[in-house]
MDTraj code that builds the backbone (N, CA, C; nanometers):
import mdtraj as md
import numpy as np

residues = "UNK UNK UNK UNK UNK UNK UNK UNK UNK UNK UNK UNK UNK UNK UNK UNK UNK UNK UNK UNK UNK UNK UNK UNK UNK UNK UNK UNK UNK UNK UNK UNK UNK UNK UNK UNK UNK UNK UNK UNK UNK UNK UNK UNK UNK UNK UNK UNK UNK UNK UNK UNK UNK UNK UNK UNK UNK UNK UNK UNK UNK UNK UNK UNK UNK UNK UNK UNK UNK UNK UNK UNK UNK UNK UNK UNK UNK UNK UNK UNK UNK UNK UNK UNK UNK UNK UNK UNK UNK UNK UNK UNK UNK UNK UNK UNK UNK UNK UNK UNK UNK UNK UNK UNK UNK UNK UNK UNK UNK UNK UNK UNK UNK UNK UNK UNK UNK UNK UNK UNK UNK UNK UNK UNK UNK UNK UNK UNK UNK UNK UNK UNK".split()
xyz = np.array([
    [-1.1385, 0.5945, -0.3610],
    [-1.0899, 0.7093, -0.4348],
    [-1.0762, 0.6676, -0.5799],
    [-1.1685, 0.7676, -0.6883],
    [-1.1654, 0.6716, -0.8195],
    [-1.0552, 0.7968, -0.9003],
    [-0.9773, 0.7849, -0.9510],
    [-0.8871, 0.8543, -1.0137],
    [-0.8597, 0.8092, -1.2144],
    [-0.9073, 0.9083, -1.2486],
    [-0.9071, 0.8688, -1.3890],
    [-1.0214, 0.6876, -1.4685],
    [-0.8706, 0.6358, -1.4929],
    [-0.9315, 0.5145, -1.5407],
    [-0.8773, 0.3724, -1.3990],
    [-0.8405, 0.4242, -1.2819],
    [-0.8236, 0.3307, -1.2012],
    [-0.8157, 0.3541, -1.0611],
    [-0.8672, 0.2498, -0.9682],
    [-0.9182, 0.2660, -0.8385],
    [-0.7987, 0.3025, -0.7675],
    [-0.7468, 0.3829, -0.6799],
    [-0.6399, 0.3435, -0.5899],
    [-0.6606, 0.3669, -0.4767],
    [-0.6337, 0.2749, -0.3779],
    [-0.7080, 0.1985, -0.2145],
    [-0.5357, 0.2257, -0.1461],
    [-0.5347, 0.3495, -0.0562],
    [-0.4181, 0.3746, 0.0039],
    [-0.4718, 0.3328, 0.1644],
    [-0.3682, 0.2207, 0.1916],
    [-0.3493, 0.2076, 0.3837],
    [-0.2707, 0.1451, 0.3549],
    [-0.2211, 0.1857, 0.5147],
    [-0.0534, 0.1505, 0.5232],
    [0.0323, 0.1359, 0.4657],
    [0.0196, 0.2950, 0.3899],
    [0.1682, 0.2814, 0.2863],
    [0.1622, 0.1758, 0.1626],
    [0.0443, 0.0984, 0.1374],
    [0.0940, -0.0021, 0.0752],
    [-0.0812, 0.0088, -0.0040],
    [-0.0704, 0.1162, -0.1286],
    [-0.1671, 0.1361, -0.2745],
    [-0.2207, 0.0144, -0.3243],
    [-0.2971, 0.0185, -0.3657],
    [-0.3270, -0.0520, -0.4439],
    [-0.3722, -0.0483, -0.5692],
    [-0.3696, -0.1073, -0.7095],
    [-0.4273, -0.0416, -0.7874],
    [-0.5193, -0.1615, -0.8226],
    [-0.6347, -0.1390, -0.9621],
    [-0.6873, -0.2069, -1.0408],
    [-0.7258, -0.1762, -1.1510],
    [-0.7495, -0.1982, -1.2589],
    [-0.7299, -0.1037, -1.3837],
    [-0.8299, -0.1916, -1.4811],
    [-0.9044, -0.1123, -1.6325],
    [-0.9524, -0.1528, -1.7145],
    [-0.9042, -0.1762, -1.8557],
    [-0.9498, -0.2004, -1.9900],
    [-0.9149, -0.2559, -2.0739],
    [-0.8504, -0.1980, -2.1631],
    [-0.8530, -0.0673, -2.1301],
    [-0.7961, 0.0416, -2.2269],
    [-0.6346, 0.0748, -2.1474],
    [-0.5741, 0.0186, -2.0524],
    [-0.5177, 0.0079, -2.0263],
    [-0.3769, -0.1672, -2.0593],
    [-0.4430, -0.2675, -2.1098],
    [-0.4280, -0.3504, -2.1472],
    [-0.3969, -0.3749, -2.3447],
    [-0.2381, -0.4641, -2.3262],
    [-0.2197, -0.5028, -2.4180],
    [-0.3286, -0.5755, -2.5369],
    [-0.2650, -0.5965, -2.6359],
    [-0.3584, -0.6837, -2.7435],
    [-0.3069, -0.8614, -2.6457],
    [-0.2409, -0.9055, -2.5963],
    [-0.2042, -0.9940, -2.5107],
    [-0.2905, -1.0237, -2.3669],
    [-0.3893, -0.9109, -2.3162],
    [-0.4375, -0.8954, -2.2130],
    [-0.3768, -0.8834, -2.1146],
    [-0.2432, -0.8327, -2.1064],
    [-0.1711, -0.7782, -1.9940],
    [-0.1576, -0.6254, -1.9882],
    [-0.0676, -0.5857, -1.8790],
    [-0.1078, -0.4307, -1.8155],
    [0.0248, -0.3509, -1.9218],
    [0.0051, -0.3020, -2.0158],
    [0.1288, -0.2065, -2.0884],
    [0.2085, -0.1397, -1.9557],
    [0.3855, -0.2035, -2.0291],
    [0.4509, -0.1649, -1.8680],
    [0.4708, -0.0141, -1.8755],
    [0.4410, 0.0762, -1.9794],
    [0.4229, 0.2342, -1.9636],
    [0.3641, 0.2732, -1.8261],
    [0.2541, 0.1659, -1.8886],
    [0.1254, 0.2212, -1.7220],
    [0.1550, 0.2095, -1.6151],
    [0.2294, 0.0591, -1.5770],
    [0.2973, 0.0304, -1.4763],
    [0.3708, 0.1442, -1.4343],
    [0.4786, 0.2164, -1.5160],
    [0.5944, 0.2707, -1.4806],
    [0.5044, 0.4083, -1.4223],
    [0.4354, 0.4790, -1.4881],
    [0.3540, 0.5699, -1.4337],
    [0.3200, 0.5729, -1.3155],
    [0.2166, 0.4559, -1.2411],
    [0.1774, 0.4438, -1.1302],
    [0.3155, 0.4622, -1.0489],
    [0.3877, 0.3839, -1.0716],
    [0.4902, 0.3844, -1.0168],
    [0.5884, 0.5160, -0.9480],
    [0.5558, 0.6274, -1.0817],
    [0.6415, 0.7628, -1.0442],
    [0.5229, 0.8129, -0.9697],
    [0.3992, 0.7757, -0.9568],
    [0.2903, 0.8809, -0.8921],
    [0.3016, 0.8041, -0.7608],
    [0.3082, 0.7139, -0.7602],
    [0.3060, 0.6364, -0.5620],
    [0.4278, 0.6883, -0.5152],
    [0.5684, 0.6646, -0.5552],
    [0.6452, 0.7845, -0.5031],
    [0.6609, 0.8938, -0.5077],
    [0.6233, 0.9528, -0.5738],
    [0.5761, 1.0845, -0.5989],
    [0.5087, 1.1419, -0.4462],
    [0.3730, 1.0829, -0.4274],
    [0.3325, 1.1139, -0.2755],
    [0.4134, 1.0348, -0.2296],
    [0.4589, 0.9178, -0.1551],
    [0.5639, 0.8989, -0.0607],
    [0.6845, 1.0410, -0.0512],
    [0.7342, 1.0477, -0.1672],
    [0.8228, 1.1536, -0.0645],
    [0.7750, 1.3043, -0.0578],
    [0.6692, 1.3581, -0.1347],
    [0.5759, 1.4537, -0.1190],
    [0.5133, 1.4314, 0.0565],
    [0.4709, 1.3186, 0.0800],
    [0.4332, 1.3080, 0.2604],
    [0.5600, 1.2781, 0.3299],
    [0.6695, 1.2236, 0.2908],
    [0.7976, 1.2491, 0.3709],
    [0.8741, 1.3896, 0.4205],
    [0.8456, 1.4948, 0.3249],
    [0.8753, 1.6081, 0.2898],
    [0.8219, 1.7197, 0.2744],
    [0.7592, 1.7193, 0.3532],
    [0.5967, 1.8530, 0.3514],
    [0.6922, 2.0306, 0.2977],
    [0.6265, 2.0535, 0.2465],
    [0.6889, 2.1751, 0.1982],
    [0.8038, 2.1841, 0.1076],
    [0.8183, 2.0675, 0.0525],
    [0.9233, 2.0582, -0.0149],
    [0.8386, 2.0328, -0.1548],
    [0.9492, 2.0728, -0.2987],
    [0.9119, 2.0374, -0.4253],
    [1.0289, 1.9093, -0.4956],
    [0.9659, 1.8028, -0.5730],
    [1.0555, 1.7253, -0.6272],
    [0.9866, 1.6875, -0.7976],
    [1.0997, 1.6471, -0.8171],
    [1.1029, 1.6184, -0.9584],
    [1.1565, 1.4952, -1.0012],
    [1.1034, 1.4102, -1.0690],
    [1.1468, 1.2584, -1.1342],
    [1.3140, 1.2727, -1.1545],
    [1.3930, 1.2155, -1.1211],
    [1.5100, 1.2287, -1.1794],
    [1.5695, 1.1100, -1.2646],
    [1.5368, 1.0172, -1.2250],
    [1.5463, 0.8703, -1.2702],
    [1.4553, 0.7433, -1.2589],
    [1.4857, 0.6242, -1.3660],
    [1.4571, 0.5005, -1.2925],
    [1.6325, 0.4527, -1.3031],
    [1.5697, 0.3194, -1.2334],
    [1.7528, 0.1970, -1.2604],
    [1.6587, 0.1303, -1.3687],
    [1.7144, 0.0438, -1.3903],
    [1.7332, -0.0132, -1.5355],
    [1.5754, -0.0826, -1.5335],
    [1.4907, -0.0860, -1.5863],
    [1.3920, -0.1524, -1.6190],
    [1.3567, -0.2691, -1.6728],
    [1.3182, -0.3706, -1.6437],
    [1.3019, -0.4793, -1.6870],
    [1.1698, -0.5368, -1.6632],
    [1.0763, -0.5990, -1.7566],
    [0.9835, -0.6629, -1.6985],
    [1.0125, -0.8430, -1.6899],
    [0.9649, -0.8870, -1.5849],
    [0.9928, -1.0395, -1.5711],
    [0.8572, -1.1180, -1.5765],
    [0.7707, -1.0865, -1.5282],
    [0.6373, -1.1580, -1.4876],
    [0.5035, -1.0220, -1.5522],
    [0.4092, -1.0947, -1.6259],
    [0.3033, -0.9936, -1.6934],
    [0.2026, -1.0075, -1.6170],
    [0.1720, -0.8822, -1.6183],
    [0.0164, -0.8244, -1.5548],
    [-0.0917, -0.8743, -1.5866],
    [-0.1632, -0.9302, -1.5443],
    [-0.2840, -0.9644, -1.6092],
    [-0.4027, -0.8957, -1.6088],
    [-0.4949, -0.9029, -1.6726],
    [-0.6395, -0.8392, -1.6344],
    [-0.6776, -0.8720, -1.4835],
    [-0.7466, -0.8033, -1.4397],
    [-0.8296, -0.8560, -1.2882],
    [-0.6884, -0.8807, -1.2275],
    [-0.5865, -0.8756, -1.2158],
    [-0.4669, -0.8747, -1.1301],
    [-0.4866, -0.7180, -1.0234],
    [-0.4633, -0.7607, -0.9212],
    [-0.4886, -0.6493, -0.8013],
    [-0.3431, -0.6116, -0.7875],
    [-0.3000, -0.4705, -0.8318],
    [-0.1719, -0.4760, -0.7476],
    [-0.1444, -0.3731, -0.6250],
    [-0.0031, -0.4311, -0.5216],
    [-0.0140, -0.3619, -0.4264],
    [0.1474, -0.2828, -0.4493],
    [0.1953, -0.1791, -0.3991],
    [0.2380, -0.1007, -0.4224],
    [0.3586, -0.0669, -0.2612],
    [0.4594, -0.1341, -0.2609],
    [0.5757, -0.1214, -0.1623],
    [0.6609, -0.0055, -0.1601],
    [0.6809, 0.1398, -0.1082],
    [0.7278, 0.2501, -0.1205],
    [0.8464, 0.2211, -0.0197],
    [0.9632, 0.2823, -0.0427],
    [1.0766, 0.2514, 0.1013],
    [1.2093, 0.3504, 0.0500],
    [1.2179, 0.4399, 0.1214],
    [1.3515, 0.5252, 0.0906],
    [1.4695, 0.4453, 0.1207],
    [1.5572, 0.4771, 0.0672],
    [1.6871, 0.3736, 0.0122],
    [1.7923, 0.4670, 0.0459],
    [1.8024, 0.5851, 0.0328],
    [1.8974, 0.6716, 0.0467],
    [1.8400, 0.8135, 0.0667],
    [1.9089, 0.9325, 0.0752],
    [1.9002, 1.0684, 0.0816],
    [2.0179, 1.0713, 0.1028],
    [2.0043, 1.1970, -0.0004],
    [2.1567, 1.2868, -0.0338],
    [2.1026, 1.4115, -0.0277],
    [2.1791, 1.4872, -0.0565],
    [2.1566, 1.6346, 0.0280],
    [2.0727, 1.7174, -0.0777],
    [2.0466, 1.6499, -0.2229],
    [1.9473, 1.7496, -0.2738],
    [1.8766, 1.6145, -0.3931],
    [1.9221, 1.4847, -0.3610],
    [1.8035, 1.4018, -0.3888],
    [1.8019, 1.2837, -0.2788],
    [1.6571, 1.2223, -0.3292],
    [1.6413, 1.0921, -0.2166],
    [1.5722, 0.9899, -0.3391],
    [1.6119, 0.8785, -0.2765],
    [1.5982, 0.7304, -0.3840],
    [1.4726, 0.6486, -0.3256],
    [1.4106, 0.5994, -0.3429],
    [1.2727, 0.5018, -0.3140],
    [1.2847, 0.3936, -0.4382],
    [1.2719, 0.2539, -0.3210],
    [1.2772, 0.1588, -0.3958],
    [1.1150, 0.1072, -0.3748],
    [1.0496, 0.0964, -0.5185],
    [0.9209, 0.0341, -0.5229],
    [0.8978, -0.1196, -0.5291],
    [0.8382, -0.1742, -0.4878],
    [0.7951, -0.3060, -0.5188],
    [0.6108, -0.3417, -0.5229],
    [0.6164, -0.4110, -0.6306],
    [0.4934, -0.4034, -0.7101],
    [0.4444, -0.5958, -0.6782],
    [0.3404, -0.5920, -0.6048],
    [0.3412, -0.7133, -0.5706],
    [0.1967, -0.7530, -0.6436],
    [0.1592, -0.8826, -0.6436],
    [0.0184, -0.9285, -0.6643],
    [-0.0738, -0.9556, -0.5874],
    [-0.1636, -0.9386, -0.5429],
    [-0.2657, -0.9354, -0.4474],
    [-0.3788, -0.9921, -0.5116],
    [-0.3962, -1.0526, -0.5989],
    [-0.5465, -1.0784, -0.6669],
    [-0.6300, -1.1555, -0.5506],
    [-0.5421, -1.3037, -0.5117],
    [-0.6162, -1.3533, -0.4399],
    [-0.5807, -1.3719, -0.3278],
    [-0.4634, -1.3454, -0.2771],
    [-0.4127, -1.3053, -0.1616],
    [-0.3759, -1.1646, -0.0953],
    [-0.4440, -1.1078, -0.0085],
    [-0.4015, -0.9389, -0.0063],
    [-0.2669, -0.9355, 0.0077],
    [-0.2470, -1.0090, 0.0834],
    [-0.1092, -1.0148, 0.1648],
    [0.0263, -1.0914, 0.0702],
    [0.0318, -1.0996, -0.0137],
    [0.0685, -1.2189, -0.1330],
    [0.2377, -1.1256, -0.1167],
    [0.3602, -1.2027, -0.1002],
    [0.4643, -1.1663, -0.1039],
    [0.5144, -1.2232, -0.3168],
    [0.4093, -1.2273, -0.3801],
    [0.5179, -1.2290, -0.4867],
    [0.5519, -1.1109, -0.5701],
    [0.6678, -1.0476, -0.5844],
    [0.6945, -0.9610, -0.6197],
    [0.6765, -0.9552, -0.8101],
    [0.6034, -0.8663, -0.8330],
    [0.5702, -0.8641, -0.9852],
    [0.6488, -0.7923, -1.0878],
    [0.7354, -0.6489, -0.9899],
    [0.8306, -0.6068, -1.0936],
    [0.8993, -0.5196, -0.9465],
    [0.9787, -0.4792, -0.9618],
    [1.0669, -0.3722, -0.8516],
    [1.1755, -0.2442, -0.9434],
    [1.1610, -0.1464, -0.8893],
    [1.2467, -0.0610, -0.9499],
    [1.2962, 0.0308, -0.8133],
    [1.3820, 0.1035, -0.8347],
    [1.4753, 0.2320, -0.7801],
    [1.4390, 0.3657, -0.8457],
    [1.3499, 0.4637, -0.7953],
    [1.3213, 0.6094, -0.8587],
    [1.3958, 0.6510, -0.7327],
    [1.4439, 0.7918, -0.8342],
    [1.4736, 0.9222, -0.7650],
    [1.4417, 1.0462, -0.7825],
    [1.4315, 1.1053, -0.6966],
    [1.3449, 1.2066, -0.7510],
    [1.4879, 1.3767, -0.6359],
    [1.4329, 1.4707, -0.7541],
    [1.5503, 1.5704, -0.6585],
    [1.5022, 1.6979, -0.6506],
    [1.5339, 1.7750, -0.5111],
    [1.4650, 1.8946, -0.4372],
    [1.4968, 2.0031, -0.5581],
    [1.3675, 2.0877, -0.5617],
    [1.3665, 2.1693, -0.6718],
    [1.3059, 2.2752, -0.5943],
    [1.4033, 2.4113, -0.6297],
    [1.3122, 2.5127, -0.5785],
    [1.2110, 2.5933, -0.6743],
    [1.1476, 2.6806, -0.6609],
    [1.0162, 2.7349, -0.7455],
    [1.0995, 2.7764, -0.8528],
    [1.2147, 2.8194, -0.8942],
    [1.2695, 2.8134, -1.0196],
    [1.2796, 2.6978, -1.1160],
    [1.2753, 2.5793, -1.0249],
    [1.3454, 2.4434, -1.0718],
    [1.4370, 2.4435, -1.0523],
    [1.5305, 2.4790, -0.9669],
    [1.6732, 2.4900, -1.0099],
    [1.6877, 2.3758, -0.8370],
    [1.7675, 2.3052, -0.8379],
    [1.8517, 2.1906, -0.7564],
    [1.8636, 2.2764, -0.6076],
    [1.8028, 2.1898, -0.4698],
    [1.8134, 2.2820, -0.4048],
    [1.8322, 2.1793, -0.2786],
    [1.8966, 2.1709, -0.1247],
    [1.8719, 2.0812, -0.0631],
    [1.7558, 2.0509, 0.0046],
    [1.7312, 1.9385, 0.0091],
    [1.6318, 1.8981, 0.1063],
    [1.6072, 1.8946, 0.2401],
    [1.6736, 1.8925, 0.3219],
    [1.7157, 1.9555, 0.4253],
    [1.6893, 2.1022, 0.4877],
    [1.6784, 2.1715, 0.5419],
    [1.7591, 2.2830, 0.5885],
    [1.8250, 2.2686, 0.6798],
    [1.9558, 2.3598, 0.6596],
    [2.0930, 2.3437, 0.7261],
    [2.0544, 2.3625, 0.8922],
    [2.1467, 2.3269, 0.9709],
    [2.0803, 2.2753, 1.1573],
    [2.1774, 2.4207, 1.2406],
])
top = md.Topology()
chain = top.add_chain()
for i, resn in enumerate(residues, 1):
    res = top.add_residue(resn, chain, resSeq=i)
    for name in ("N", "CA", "C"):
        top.add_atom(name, md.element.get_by_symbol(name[0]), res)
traj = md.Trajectory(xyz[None], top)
C-alpha cells in the first residue's frame, strides 16, 4: 500500500513505515513532525477499527521527547495498545520500534500516549459507548 511519500505494510497490528529524503533532516534523520504524524494516523485507525461507527478526534499527546534519531533506510514498526477508556475518550499508547535489520527488533525508538475523544457529526463530545 503506497500512500503519499511512504510505504505502510499493516499485519498484526504492528505498521510499518519507510520513508524518503524529503522527509529527512539536513542531519539525515526522520523530522520528529513526521514521526508525530504517523503516529496520530496509526491510532487514528486503531481506534477507528476498535470502534466501527464511531467518530474521533486528536485530543492530545503526553509530553514529547525525542531520545534516539531516525535514520535514513531505518524501517519502523509501529506498537498500537489502548491504555484506558473513559466514557467519551480512549488513550493508546504507541511504541515506535526499529526494524531495519531485525523485523522483530524490541528496541524502542520513541513512545508516546495519544488520545483521541468521541465526537458526534456536530463535533460536539459524545460517549463512546452506548448506554446497556
Amino acid at each position: 500500500m503506497c500512500v503519499d511519500k511512504f510505504h505502510a505494510i499493516f499485519c498484526s497490528n504492528s505498521p510499518s513505515f519507510t520513508w524518503y529524503g524529503t522527509d529527512l533532516n539536513d542531519y539525515g534523520n526522520l523530522f520528529g513532525g513526521t514521526l508525530l504524524k504517523w503516529l496520530d494516523e496509526i491510532a487514528y485507525i486503531r481506534v477507528s477499527l476498535d470502534f466501527p461507527g464511531r467518530h474521533f478526534v486528536t485530543i492530545g499527546l503526553d509530553n514529547v521527547e525525542f531520545r534516539h534519531p531516525i535514520s535514513e533506510g531505518q524501517i519502523l514498526r509501529f506498537r498500537c495498545t489502548k491504555i484506558r477508556l473513559g466514557n467519551t475518550s480512549v488513550t493508546y499508547n504507541v511504541k515506535v520500534y526499529g526494524a531495519r535489520y531485525e523485523v522483530e527488533s524490541e528496541a524502542v525508538l520513541f513512545e508516546n500516549n495519544i488520545s483521541f475523544v468521541c465526537v458526534d457529526e456536530n463535533g460536539q463530545k459524545m460517549a463512546i459507548q452506548k448506554p446497556e
